[in-house]
N, C-alpha and C positions, 0 to 999 in steps of 0.2 A: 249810704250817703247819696242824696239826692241835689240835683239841679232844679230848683225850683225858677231860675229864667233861662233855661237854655233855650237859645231855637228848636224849635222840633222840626223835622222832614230833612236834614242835614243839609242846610242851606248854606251855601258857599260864600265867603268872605267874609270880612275880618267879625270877629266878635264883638259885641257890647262889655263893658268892663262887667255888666252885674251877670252878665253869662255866666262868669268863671264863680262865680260864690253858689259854694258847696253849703250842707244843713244836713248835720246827723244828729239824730234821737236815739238815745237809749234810757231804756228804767230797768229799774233794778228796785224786788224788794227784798224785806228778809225779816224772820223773825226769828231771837234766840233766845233757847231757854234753859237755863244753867242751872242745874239740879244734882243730889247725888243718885247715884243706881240705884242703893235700896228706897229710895222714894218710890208713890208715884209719880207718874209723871201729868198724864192727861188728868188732872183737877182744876179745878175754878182757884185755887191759892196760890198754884206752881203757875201760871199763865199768868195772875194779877201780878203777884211778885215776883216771880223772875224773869217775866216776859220782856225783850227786847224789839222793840220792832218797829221797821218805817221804810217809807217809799222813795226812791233816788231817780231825780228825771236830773239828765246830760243833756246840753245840746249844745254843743259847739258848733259855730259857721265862721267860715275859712275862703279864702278866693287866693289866689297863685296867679301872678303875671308880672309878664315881661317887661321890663323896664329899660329905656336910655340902651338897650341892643343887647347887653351883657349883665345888666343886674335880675334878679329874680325878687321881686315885692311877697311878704306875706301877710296879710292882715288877719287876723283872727277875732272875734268874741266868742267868749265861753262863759254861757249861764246854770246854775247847779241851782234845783230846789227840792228840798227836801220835807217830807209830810211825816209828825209824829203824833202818833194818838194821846200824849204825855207830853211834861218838861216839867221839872225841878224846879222846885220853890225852897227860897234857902232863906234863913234869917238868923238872929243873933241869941246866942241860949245864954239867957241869967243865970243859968246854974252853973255852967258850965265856963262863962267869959269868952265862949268863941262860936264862931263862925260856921252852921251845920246846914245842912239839908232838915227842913221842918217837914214838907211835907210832898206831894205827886199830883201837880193837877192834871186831872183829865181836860180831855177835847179833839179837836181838831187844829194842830201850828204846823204852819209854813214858816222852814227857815230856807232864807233864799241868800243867792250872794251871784256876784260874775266878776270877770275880770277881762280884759282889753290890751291886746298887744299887735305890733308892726315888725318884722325884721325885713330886713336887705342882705344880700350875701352874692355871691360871685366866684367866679372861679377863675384862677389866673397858671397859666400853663405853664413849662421851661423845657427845652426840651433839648437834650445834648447830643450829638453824634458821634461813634468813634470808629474806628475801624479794625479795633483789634479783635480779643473774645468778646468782651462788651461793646453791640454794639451801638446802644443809645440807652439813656438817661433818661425818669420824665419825671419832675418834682411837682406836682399840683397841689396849690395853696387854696385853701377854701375860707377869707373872713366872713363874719357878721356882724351885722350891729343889728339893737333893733330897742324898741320902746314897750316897755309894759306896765299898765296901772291895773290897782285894786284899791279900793276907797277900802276905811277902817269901818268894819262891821259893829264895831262897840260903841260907833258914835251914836249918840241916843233919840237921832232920825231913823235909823233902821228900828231901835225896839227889840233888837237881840239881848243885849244886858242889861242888868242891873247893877246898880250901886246899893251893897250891900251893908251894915256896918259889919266890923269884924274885930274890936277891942272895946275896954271900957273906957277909952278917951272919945268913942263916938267918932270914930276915923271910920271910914266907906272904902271896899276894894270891889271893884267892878266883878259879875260872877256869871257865867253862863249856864241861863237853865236848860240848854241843848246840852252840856258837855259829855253826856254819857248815850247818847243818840249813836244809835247803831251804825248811823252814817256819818260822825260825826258834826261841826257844825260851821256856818259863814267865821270867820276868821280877823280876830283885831288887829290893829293895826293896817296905818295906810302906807301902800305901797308906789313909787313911782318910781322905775329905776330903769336905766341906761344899760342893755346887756351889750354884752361885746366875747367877740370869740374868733379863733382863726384856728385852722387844723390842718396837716399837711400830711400828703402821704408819697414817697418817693418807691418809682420802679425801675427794671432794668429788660432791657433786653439781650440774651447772650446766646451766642452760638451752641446749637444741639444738634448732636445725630441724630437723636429719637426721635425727635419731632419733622413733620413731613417737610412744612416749611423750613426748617432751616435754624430759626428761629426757637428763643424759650424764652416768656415771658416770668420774672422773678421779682418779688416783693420784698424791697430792699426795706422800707419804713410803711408799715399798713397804717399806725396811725400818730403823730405826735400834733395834741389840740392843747390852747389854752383858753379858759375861758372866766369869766369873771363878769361882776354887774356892780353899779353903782345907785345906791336908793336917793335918789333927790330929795323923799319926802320924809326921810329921817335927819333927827337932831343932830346924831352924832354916830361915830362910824358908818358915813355914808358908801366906804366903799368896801365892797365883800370880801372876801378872802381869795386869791387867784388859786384855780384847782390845774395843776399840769400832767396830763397824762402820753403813754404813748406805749406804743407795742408792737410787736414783729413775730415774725416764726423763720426756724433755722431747719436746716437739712430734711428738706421735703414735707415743710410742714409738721416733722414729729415733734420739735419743741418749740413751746411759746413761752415771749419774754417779753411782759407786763411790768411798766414802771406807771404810779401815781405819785404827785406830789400836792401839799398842800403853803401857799406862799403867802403872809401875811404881810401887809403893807404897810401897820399900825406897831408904834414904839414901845416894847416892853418897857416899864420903868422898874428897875432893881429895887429902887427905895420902895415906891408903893406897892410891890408886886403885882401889877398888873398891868393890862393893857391901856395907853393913853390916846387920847383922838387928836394924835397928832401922826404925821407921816413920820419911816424911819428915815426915810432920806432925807427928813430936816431938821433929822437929830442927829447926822450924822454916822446912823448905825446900819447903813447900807441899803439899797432899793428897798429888800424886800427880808422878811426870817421865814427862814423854812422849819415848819413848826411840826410838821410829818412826813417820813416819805416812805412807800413801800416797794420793794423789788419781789417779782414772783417769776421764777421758771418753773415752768411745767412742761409735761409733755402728757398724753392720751393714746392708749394702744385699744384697738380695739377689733373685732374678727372682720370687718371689715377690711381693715388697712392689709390683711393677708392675704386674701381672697385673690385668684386669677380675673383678668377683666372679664374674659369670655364670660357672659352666664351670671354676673354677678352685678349686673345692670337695675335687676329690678329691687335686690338687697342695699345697693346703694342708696337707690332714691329714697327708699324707705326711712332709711338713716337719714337720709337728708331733711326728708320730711318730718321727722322726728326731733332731729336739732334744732327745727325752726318753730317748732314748737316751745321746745325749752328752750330758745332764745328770747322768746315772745314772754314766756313766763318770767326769765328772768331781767327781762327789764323790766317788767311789771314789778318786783319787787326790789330793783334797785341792784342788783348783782350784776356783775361785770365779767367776761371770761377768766381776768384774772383772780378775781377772789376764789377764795379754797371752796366758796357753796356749789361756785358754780354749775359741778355735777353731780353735784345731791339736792334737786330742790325737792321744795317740800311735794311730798305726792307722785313724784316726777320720775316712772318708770320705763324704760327704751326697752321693749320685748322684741325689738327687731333687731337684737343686735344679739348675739347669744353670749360672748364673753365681753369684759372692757376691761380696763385699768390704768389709774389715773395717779401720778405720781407728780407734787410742788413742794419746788423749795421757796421759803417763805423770810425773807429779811426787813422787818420793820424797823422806824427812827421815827422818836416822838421828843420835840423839846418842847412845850408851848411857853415855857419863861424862862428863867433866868437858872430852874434846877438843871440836874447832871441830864442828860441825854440819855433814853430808856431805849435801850437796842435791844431788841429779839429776832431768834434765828427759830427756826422748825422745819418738820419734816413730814408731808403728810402723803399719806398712804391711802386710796380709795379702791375699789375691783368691787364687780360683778360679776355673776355668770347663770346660763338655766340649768338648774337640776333636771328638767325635765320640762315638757312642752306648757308653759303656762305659768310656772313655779321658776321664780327669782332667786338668788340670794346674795346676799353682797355686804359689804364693812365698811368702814371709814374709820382711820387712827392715825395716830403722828405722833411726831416725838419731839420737845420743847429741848433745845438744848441749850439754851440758858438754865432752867433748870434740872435739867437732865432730868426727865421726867414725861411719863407719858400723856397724850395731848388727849382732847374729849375720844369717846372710843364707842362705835355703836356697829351692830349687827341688826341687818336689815332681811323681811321676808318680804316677798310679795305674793301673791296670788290671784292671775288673769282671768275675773269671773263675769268676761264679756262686759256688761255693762256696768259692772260694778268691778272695785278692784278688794284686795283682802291685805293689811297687810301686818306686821307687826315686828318692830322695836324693841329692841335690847340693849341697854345699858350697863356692861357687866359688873363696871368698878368706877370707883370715885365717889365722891359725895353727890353724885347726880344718879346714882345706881338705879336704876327703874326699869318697868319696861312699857309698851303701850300696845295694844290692838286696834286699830281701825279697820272700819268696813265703809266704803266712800262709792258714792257714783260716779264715773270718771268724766261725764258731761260737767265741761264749764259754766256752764249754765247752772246744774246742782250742784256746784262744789261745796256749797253748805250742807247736804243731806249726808249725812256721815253718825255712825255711831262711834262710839272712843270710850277705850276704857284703859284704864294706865292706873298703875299702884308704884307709889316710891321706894323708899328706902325701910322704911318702918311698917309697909305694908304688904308684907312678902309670905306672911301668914296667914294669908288668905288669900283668895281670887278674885 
């Protein structure tokens, strides 16, 4: 990230607003090509036909200031463009009465897109005193609001789609010949929506021996947020779905306890079965339906938490270092501490750790209409450990007790070969029975350069 107007030689006093505006660049490219083993691979057929491949330029710019004493401003633009040496040409097959890919033309396309937002947010303090064991209170509440647009990529100024036909009444469905682009493609539909959000976390202060001061600082509530947006530039169900979460840890951090909820605004109708663009508070059926909610306790043991302090400073940080790693990854792909992935990501080995063991209990509630309410309970079981300096092994299984029945079930190897990792998967039972081999470069940078090879259920007679 670069300041492209900061003063240079650190010149004293107040700043120009365009000082604070940030500009990051990144690209990314990638080519894939999806073959079976016994082919070859490097020919002029396997590159024409199954070659995937295009260039991704990022650049988002961003600027941060202070506002009215107590508010925090963020403005952002983010523009995506994408370069493919192809796109999909589709049309209508007489023989057939529908709708196909005809043919591949080559070249040179730019598909491009950005989008545009503002937030404000703050921080509002509380703070209690007492004088017994606890001896203060602090609740901080953090809202937001903030504005984001994306104009519709399908409108036929940009040149992304086509109007296709797709029946023999000579009716047209808009079709994107980007849609299989490695990077995928700009995006239909127009966006303008109102985001909003508030998140609060409560602590305590209580009296300790241990501690020098006197004092122990204790995290009564680490997170409860609600958040939600409203689309202006939609016909109907302008406003989203409210997602409520919140989470905590008990007895020195060894268990954590994750709640997600998901709150619908909009009136089931029993008759039509389904959702109406009307509010349920003006049908009388209450603020809000709670249409999912999930409860997860966990806890995480791991050689770490054993360890004497003396001496085991540099084995910490390393773990630390390592969590933040697969912290980074897993919000890259959308996991949360409390979901069950979140210490099995994909690839996602901690050699600095030498045993773990990872034990959630899992209770979900799904009603989205007017059917019975679908409750599941389970039980999931994860552990590592090194067999030896370099060499992994570890499992993951659970138990469904609604149907009393064992949950997905796999056995894990790895193997630390410096800059590449080795690893392989085992599926022993169920209709997903398989197993797979990879050999991967552990640089995020090549996380594409990997070889893979995996046989299912029917292909166990061979190698």
């Amino acid at each position: 990230r670069f300041m492209p107007f900061k003063s240079e030689g650190g010149i004293s006093g107040k700043k120009k607003w365009y000082e604070e505006i940030g500009i990051t660049y990144t690209a990314n490219a990638k080519n894939q090509i999806q073959t079976r083993m016994d082919k070859p691979v490097f020919t002029e057929t396997v590159f024409r036909d199954s070659s995937r491949m295009g260039i991704q330029h990022n650049i988002p710019i961003a600027a941060n200031y202070k506002v009215f004493k107590f508010f925090v401003f963020n403005p952002s633009i983010n523009y995506t463009e994408r370069w493919y040496p192809n796109k999909l040409q589709y049309g209508f097959n007489e023989e057939t009465n529908r709708q196909e890919i005809i043919d591949t033309v080559s070249g040179f396309f730019a598909n491009r897109e950005f989008n545009a937002s503002a937030n404000l947010s703050t921080k509002v303090y509380g703070l209690w005193r007492y004088k017994g064991f606890v001896k203060a209170i602090r609740h901080v509440m953090t809202p937001r609001i903030g504005l984001s647009y994306r104009p519709d990529f399908a409108d036929p100024f940009w040149g992304y789609f086509e109007e296709v036909q797709s029946d023999t009444l000579g009716n047209t469905t808009l079709v994107n010949p980007f849609s299989r682009g490695v990077y995928g493609s700009a995006s239909a539909g127009r966006q303008g929506n109102l985001n909003f959000g508030i998140q609060n976390t409560l602590e305590a202060k209580i009296r300790s021996k241990t501690d020098s001061t006197g004092l122990k600082k204790i995290k009564i509530l680490e997170r409860l947020s609600m958040n939600g947006s409203y689309n202006m530039a939609a016909e109907q169900f302008k406003m989203s779905n409210i997602s409520l979460s919140a989470s905590s840890t008990i007895f020195n951090n060894l268990v954590n306890i994750n709640y997600n909820a998901t709150l619908d605004p909009y009136h089931f109708d029993a008759e039509l079965n389904r959702r109406v663009d009307e509010y349920s508070v003006n049908r009388g059926s209450g603020l809000v339906r709670i249409t999912s909610q999930r409860f997860t306790l966990g806890s995480r043991l791991d050689a770490n938490r054993f360890k004497k302090k003396k001496g085991s400073e540099e084995s910490q940080q390393a773990s630390e270092d390592e969590k933040a790693k697969q912290q980074a990854q897993a919000s890259a792909l959308g996991i949360t501490e409390g979901d069950i992935d979140y210490y099995r990501l994909p690839g996602y080995v901690d050699f600095s750790v030498p045993w773990s063991l990872n034990l959630n209990y899992n209770l979900s509630f799904s009603k989205p209409g007017v059917a019975e309410a679908n409750i599941n309970q389970s039980v999931d079981l994860s552990a590592d450990f090194d067999l030896s300096k370099g060499w992994k092994i570890g499992f993951r299984t659970g138990y469904d007790l609604k149907a009393n029945d064992f949950t997905f079930t796999t056995f894990n190897f790895h193997r630390d070969l410096h800059c590449w990792d080795l690893s392989c998967t085992w599926v022993p039972f169920g209709f997903q029975q398989s197993y797979m081999l990879t050999i991967r470069v552990k640089s995020s940078i090549l996380q594409d350069l990997k070889l893979q090879r995996n046989r299912g259920v029917g292909d166990f007679n061979r190698f």
